[in-house]
Steps between C-alpha positions, in 0.01 A plus 500: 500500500825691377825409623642731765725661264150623327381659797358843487676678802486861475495791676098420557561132598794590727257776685206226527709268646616725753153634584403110531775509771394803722144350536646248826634864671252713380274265734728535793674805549176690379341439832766482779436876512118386532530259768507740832197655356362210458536380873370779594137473232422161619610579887732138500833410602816554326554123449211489327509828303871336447291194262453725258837517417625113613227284382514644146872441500409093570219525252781584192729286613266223474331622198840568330601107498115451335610766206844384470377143392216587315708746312704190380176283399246762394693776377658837631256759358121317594619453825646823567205695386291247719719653825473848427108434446508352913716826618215728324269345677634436855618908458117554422353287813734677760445839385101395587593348822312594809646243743803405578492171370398590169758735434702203621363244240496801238895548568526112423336491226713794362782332600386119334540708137853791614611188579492387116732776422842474601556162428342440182697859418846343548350170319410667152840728553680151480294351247599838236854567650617163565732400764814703406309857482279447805712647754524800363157488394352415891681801572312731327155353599649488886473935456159478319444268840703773723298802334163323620539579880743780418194732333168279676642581889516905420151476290371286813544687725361811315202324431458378882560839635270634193194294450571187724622102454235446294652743206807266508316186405294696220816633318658157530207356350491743187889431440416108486238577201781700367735268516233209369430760166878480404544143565196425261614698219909448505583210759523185233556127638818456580534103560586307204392166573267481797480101462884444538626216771519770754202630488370133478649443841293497812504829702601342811812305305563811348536686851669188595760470245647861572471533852689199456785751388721613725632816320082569378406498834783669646446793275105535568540467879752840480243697261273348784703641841555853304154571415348402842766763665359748256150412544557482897617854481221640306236355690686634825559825415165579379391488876886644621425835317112551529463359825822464679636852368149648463595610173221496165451258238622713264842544640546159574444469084753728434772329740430194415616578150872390628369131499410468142734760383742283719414227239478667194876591568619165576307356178687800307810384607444132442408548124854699461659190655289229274747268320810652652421364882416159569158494624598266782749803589224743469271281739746535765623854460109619533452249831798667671380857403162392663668413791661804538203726454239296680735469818561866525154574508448274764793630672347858519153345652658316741730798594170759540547666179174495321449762253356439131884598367648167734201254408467601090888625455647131567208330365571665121830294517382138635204577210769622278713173507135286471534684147864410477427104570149469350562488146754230534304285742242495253712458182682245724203267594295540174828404282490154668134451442530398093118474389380515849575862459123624621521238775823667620405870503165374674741358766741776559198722496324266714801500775560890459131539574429220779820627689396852496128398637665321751748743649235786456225280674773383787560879562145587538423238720757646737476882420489698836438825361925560504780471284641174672296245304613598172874510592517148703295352122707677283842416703385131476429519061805674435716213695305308253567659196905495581490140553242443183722713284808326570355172385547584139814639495658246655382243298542735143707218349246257490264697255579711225330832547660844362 
């Protein structure tokens, strides 16, 4: 295996890797567009049409601690193209699905390989990078990640109004055997020695062991908050603008462009700041921004004003500053992790994922058709976040990340 400083990372490698990380949003944002339609096909409920979306959400986070440590014992490449082979699959068995149900276990079995994606992404960045580039370099893959849902919700929604839900699933599908030709032909294996002490380690003393750490798990719990206020407001505004505004899928796709673009902004900015900002600084700066933007929105539900400007105009800035804080979060909690570096991506994956599922599942077990549900969840994750995202800060001088 060459040492990292052999590593083949051009242009090719750098655009694989950040296709490997759009497969987790491809999954999701693809079909929020698709899930009023979907209601509608089967004749169900939205909490259940609402599954779709939540249950795949607990199926990565799950299946994201599985890759993370396998990744350390078995290799980064094998078991990456062993996920994308599970999201072909579970995109092929919903597309078929005539029940309910199916499409249901379809989504999850999508979701058991998009889950693969993201974390083992940020793993093999760290492995060829190292720790004192990775910042910078989880910034870049955090657009790739941002320019998923920022060009699937538009194309979603074209296909729903177009040819139907069905048409999203297909496309996803033929983008995972994309993505599984380039990984074959230019991802190599990125993990030196897959039989080191850390990878010897049990998974449960590896989970253990950094959850153990105060600063790791402070860091994963804010990536955690921020991303189950974004997901919250996706899955809400779906059924805000198509069924509480009467307006189509496809216009919903094109507002909800502010979310992601929200994101890709933030992630902008936090590359410009890598190595000049501390990342505990950045952290906190992104959790206050959140709380700014999320609490306006809610401000203008509560007051009556309920337009797609005063749900998606506020929500591109508490997205933007999930861009702003993500990065560092990341590079934060994986910097701790030594050779449990897999382990620790699977966990901050895990806890991004789990939370989201979570808040999203909590809001469609007490959707009412009206805004109110999403701004009493999002009001309580964004308290959250600003006490998460303080954690770090205040305790900077006790680690030593830049």
């Amino acid at each position: 295996m060459p040492s990292p400083k052999t590593f083949n990372t051009g242009p090719v490698f750098l655009i694989v890797l950040a296709a490997i990380t759009t497969l987790m949003p491809l999954s999701l944002h693809l079909f929020f567009p698709a899930v009023p339609s979907v209601k509608d096909d089967f004749k169900t409920t939205e909490s259940i049409a609402n599954l779709t979306v939540s249950l795949p959400l607990f199926v990565m986070a799950f299946a994201s601690l599985v890759y993370g440590s396998l990744s350390d014992r078995l290799g980064r490449r094998t078991v990456l193209l062993g996920a994308i082979a599970l999201f072909v699959s579970g995109s092929i068995v919903s597309a078929l699905a005539d029940q309910i149900w199916i499409l249901i276990a379809g989504r999850i079995l999508q979701a058991a390989g998009g889950g693969g994606g993201l974390g083992l992404a940020r793993t093999i960045a760290r492995d060829v990078f190292g720790a004192d580039k990775l910042m910078k370099v989880l910034s870049y893959l955090t657009m790739a990640y941002a320019m998923g849902p920022m060009i699937a919700a538009p194309i979603g929604g074209f296909l729903v109004d177009q040819w139907g839900w069905r048409s999203c699933l297909i496309l996803a599908g033929a983008f995972g055997v994309l993505i599984a030709i380039l990984c074959w032909l230019r991802m190599f294996e990125t993990q030196e020695n897959t039989v080191s002490s850390g990878a010897r380690m049990s998974i449960f003393r590896s989970y253990i062991k950094l959850l153990g750490n105060f600063r790791f798990t402070s860091f994963v719990l804010q990536s955690g908050f921020t991303s189950s206020v974004f997901f919250t407001m996706a899955a809400a505004s779906s059924f805000l603008m198509i069924d509480y505004l009467g307006r189509p899928a496809s216009e919903y796709g094109m507002w909800f462009i502010c979310f992601p673009a929200g994101f890709l902004t933030g992630s902008l900015i936090s590359s410009q700041m890598s190595g000049r900002v501390r990342i505990e600084t950045m952290v906190l700066i992104g959790s206050i921004i959140m709380t700014l933007g999320a609490l306006t929105q809610v401000g203008f539900i509560l007051v009556g004003v309920i337009t797609p400007l005063t749900i998606f105009l506020p929500g591109y800035f508490a997205i933007m500053s999930q861009g702003i804080a993500l990065p560092s979060a990341q590079a934060g909690a994986i910097n701790t992790a030594g050779t449990l570096a897999g382990t620790a991506a699977g966990i901050g994956v895990f806890i991004q994922l789990f939370a989201a599922g979570i808040s999203t599942q909590i809001y469609g077990l007490i959707a009412n058709g009206t805004p109110y549900p999403m701004a009493l969840v999002v009001s309580v994750l964004t308290i959250c976040t600003l006490i998460v995202g303080v954690i770090p800060f205040m305790t900077r001088d006790r680690g030593s990340s830049t």
